[in-house]
C-alpha positions as MATLAB code, in Angstrom:
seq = 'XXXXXXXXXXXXXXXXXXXXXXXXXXXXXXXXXXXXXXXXXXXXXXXXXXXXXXXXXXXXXXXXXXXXXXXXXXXXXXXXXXXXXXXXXXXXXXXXXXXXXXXXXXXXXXXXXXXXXXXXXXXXXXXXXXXXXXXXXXXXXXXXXXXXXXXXXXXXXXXXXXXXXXXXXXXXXXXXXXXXXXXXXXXXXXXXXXXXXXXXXXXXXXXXXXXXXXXXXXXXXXXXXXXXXXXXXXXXXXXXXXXXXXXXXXXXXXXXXXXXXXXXXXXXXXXXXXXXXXXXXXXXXXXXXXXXXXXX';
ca = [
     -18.341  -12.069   -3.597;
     -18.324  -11.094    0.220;
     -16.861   -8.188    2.189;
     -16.758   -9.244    5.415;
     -13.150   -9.906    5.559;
     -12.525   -6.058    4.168;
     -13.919   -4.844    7.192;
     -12.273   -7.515    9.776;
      -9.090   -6.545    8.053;
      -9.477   -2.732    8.499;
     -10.514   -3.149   11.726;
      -7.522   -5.836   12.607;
      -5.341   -3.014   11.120;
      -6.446    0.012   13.344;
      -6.652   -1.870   16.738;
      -2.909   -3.166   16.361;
      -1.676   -0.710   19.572;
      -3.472    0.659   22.436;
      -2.716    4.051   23.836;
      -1.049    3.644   27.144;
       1.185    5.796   29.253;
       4.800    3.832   28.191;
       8.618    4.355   28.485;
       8.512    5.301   24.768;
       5.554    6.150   23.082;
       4.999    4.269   20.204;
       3.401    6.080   17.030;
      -0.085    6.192   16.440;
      -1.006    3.981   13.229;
      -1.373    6.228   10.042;
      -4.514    5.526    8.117;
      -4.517    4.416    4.492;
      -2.798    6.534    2.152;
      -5.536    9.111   -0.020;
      -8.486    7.490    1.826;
      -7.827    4.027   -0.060;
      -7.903    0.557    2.063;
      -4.205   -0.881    2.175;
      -5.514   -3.960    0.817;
      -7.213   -2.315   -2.126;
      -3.871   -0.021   -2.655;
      -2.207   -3.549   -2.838;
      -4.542   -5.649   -5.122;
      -4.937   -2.899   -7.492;
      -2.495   -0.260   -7.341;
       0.836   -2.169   -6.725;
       3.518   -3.907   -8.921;
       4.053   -6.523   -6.193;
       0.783   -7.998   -6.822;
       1.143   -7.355  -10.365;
       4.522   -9.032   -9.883;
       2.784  -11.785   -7.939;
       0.114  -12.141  -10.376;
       2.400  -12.179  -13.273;
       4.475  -14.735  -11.287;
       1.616  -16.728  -11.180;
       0.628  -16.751  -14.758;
       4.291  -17.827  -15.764;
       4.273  -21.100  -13.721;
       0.723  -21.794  -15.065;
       1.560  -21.401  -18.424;
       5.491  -23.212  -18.140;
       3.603  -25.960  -16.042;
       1.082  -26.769  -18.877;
       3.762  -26.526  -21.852;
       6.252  -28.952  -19.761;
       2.982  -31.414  -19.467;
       1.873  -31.280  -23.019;
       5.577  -31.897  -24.183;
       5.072  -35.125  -21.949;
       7.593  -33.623  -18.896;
       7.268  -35.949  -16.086;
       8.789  -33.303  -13.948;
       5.983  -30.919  -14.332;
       4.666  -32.291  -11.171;
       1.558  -34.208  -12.813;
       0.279  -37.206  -14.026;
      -0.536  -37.067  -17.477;
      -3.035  -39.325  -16.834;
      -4.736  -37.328  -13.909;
      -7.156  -34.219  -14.078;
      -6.155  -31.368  -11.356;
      -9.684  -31.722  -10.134;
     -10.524  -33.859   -7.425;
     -12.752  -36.815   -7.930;
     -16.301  -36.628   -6.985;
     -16.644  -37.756   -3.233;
     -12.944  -36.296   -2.707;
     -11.858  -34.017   -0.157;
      -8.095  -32.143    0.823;
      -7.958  -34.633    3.464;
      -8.767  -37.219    1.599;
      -7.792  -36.315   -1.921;
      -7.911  -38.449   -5.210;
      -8.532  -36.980   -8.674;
     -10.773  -37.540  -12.007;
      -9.155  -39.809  -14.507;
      -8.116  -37.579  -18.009;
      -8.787  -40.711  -20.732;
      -8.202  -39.453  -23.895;
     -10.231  -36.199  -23.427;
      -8.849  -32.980  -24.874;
      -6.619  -30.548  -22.448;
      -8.524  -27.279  -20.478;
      -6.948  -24.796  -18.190;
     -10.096  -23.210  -15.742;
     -10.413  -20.114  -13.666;
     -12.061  -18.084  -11.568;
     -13.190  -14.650  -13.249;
     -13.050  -11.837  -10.396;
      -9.869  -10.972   -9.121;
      -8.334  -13.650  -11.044;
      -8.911  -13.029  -14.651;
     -10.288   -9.647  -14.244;
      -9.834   -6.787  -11.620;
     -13.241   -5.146  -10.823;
     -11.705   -1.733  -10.801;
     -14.818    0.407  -11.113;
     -16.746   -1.213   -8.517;
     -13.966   -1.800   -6.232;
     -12.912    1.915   -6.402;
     -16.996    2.850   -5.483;
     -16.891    0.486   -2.623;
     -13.507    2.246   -1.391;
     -16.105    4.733   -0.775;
     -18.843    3.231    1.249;
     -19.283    2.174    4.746;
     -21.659   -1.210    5.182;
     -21.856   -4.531    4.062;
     -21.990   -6.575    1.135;
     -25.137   -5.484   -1.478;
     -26.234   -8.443   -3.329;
     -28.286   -5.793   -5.771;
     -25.714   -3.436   -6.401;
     -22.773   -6.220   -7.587;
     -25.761   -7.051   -9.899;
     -25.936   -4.015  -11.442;
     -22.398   -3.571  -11.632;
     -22.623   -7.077  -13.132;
     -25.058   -5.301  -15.847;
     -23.385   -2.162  -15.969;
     -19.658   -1.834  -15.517;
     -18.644   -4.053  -18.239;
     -15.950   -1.141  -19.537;
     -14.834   -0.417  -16.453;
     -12.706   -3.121  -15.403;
      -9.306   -4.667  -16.509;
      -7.494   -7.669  -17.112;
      -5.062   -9.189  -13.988;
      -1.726   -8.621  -15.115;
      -0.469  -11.655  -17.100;
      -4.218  -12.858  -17.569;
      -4.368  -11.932  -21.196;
      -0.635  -13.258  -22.260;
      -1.681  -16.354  -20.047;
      -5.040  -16.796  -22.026;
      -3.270  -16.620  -25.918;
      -0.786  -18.858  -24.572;
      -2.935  -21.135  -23.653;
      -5.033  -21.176  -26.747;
      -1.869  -21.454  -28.823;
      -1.065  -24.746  -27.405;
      -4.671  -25.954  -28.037;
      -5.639  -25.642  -24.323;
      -8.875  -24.983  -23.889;
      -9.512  -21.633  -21.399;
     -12.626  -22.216  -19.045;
     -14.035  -19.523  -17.008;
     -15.897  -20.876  -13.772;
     -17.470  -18.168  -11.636;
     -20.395  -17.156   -9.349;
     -21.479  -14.244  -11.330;
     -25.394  -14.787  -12.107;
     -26.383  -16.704  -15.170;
     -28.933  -13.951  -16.091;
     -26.124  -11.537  -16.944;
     -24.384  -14.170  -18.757;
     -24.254  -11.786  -22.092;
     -22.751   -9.050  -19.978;
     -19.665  -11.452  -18.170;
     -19.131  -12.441  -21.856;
     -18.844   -9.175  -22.984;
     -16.788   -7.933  -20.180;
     -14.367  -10.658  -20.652;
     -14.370  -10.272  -24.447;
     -13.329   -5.972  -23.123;
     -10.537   -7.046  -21.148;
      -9.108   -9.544  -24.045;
      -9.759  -12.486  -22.063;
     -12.505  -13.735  -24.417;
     -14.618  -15.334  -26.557;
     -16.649  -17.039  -23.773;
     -19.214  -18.970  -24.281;
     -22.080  -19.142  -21.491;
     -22.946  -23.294  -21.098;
     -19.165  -24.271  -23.367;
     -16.666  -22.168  -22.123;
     -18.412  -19.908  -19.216;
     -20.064  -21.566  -16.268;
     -22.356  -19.396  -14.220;
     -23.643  -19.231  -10.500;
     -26.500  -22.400  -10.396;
     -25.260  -24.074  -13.919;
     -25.355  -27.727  -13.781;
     -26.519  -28.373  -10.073;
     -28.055  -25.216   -9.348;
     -25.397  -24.349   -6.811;
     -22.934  -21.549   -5.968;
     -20.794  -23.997   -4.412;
     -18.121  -25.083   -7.884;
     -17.725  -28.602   -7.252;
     -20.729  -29.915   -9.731;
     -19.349  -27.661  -12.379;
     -15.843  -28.654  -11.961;
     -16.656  -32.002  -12.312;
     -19.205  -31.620  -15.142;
     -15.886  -29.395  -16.711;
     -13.512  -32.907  -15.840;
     -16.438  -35.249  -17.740;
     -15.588  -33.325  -20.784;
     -12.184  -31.854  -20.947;
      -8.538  -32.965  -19.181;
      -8.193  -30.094  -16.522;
      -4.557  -29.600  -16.931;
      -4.655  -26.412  -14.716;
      -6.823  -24.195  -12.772;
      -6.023  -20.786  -11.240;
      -8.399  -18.572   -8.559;
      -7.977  -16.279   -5.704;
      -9.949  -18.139   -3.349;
      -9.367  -21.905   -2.150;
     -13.251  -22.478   -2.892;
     -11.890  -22.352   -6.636;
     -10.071  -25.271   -6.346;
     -11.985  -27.445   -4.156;
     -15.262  -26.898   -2.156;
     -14.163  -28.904    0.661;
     -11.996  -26.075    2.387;
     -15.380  -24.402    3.001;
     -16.338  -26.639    6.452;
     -12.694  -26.377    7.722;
     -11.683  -23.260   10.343;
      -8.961  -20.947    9.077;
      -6.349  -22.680   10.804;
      -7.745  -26.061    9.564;
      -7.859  -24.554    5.930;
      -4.336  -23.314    6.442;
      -2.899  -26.760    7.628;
      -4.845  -28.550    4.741;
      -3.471  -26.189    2.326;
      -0.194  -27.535    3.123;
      -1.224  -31.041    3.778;
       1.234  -32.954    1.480;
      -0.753  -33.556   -1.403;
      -2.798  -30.931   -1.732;
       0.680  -28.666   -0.917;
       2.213  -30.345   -4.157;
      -0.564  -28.863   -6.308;
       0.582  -24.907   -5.869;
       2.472  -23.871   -8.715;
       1.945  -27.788  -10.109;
      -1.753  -27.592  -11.519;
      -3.012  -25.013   -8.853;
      -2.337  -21.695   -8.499;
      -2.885  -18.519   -6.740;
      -3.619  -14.991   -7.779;
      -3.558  -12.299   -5.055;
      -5.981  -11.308   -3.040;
      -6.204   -9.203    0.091;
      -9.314   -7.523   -0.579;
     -11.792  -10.126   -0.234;
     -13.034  -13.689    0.157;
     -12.474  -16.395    2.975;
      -8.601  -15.525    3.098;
      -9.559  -12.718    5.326;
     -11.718  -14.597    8.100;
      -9.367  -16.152   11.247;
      -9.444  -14.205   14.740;
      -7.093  -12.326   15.676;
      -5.705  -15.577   17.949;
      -5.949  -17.624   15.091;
      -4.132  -15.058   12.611;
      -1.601  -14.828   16.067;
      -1.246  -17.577   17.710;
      -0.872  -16.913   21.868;
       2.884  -18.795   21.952;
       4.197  -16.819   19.465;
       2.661  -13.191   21.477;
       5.844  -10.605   22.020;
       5.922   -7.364   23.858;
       8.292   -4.719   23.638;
      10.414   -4.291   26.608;
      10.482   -0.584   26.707;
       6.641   -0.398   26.738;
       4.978   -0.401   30.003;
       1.678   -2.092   29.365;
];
């Protein structure tokens, strides 16, 4: 988890107009509402994103039922795991075979299975960067104090009703295992099992890249879905690419058949590498406007 982008965002937010003597002033930017970043008020205190995330849920869940019925037009190959093949990459992409192995749905935990209200709403609060040793003790200590995306939990017994097994793959630390466990069991996303059904920062390759436990997940189960906030939960090979290379590979058109088809996206403005591009890459210079009535 990384805050970098919070603070590009915020910053991108407050330098959007200069003050200059114009025609017609335009109105100074008003800052956050109660003190709260916008993209915090969005992630957790709107019902668009709990609309979004709800959205997002429903497709997952329709998308898996259509495939176990045997739907062709659920977008997939019954055949074919939604994880990539080892040695695969979004510009190159193939995926893992399925065989005969039994169906799993896999996710991300924070932000996508479980909102991390209490330390999000302490960070609201703070000026600096990311502190590796206080997310750990949040890790150890706020496991009542967060709650379950919306749809998560009617996503989950779904899922588990249709014999899919639910597969949590995060970068929270393996020695708090017990306590992500717990937290999940809280929110009514559980049981989770640390090494069967919960895979940890550093399990199986000693990595926090997710690639060696997705495909150590794929050697075992038929990934029928996965859902994350992040495009690192879904492949590790958007990492090298710029934000505008990301953004064009995201729509590339096999990887942009996988949204809502065996992929898919829960909010998140908050966070993560969603919130990196320059302010020419977010804008690109040919698409620049000016309003005529400002003298600039």
């Amino acid at each position: 988890m990384s805050r970098p982008g919070l603070l590009l965002a915020a910053g991108l937010a407050l330098s959007g107009c200069v003050s200059t003597t114009t025609v017609v002033q335009a109105p100074a930017p008003a800052g956050p509402a109660g003190g709260v970043p916008a993209g915090m008020q969005y992630l957790y205190g709107s019902g668009e994103a709990a609309a979004l995330s709800i959205q997002a849920y429903n497709a997952l869940v329709d998308g898996v039922r259509r495939r176990m019925a045997g739907d062709g037009a659920a977008g997939s190959d019954r055949r074919a795991s939604v994880v990539l093949a080892p040695g695969a990459t979004v510009l190159a992409p193939r995926f893992a075979s399925c065989d005969d192995k039994p169906p799993a749905a896999v996710f991300d935990v924070d932000e996508t299975m479980l909102l991390n209200l209490g330390y999000e709403g302490d960070d609201a609060q703070r000026s600096g960067g990311w502190d590796a040793g206080r997310w750990d003790r949040w890790e150890k200590t706020g496991i009542t104090k967060v709650a379950a995306v919306p749809g998560a939990v009617a996503a989950v017994q779904a899922l588990r009703a249709m014999g899919v097994a639910v597969i949590f793959n995060t970068n929270r630390a393996a020695a708090n295992a017990a306590e992500t466990e717990t937290a999940l069991a809280f929110a009514g996303l559980g049981p989770a099992k640390h090494g069967e059904t919960l895979f940890l920062k550093g399990d199986v390759d000693g990595k926090s890249a997710k690639d060696g436990r997705r495909d150590a997940i794929a050697q075992r189960w038929c990934v029928v879905a996965m859902g994350g906030d992040q495009l690192g939960d879904f492949t590790d090979s958007f990492a090298p690419l710029s934000p505008p290379e990301r953004r064009a590979a995201a729509a590339g058109p096999v990887i942009g058949s996988m949204w809502g088809r065996g992929w898919f996206v829960l909010p998140n403005p908050v966070y993560g590498t969603g919130l990196g591009s320059t302010f020419d890459q977010t804008f690109p210079p040919a698409t620049r406007w000016a309003d005529p009535q400002e003298k600039r």
